[in-house]
C-alpha positions in Angstrom: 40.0 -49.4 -10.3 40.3 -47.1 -7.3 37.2 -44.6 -6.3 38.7 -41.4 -5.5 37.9 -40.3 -1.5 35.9 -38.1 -0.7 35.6 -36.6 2.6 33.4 -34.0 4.3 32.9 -32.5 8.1 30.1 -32.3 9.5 29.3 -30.9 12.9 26.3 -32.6 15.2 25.7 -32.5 19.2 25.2 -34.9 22.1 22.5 -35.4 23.3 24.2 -33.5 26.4 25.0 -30.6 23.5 28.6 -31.5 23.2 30.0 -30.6 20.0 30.8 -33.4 17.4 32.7 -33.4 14.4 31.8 -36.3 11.9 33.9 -37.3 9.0 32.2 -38.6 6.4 34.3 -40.6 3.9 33.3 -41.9 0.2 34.9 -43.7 -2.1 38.5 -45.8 -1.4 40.5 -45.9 1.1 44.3 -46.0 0.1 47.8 -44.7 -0.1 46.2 -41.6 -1.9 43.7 -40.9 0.6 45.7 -38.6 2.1 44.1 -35.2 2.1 40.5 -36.8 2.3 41.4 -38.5 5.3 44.5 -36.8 7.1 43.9 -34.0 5.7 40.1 -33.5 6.8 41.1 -34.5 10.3 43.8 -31.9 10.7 41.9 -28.7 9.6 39.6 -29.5 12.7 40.0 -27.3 15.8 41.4 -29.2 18.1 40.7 -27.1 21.2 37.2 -26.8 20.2 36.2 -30.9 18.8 36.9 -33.5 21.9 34.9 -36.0 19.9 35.2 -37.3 16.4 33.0 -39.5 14.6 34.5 -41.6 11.4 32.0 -42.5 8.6 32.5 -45.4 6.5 29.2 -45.9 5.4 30.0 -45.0 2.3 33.4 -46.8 1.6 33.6 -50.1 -0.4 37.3 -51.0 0.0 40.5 -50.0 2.3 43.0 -51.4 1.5 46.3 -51.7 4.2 47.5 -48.1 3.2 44.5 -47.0 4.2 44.3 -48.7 7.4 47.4 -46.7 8.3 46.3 -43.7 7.6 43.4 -44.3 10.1 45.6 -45.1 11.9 48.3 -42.0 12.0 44.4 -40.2 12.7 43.5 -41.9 15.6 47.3 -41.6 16.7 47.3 -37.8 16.4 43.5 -38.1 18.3 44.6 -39.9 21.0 47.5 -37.4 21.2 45.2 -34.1 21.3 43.0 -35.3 23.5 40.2 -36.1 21.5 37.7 -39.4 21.4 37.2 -40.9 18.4 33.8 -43.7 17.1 33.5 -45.0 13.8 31.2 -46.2 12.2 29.5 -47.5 8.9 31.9 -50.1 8.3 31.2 -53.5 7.0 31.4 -56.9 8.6 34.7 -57.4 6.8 36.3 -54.1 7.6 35.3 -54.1 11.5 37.0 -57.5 11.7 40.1 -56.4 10.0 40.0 -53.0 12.5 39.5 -55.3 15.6 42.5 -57.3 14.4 44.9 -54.4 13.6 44.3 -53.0 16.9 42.2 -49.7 16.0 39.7 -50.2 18.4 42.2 -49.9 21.0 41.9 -45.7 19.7 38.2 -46.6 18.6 35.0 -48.1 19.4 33.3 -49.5 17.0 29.5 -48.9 16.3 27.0 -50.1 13.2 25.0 -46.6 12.9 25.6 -42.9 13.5 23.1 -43.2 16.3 24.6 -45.9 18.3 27.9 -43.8 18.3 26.3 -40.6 19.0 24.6 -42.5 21.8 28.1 -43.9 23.4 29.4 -40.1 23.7 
């Protein structure tokens, strides 16, 4: 049985003092993830966020609707402008992101602090 997403913003800083929006997912990711995940993206200012940090460390499972809707996100980041990290993810789920070809739009990172460190 699916785990509904959940998703929340929160906004940290560089350690330069550039603003950072981080979107922390819980739950699944799939086909009905939209709002959590697109959805939570979108309402961000783009003019304002340049850098975007993706939490998984709360996700069990995405399944391959999922995976494109990170996808269509890191699509409309790289459109605006905007670099995006993730990460959180398991050993599993990074493998299956390196093969799909997200971290050609994404690094990759094991903790919030190693991202916020590559920014």
């Amino acid at each position: 049985m699916q785990i509904e997403t959940k998703s929340r913003v929160d906004q940290l800083a560089t350690s330069a003092g550039h603003p950072v929006a981080v979107l922390r997912f819980e739950g699944d990711i799939a086909s009905t993830s939209k709002d959590a995940v697109l959805g939570a993206y979108q309402a961000l200012p783009k003019a304002a966020v340049k850098l975007v940090l993706l939490d998984f460390t709360r996700v069990d499972y995405i399944n391959s609707s999922g995976i494109a809707l990170v996808i269509q996100l890191l699509i409309e980041a790289s459109s605006a402008g905007q670099k995006v990290c993730a990460f959180g993810l398991s050993t599993h789920f990074s493998k299956v992101f390196t093969m799909v070809g997200i971290t050609k739009y994404a690094e990759l990172f094991p903790s919030e602090t190693e991202a916020l460190a590559a920014l």
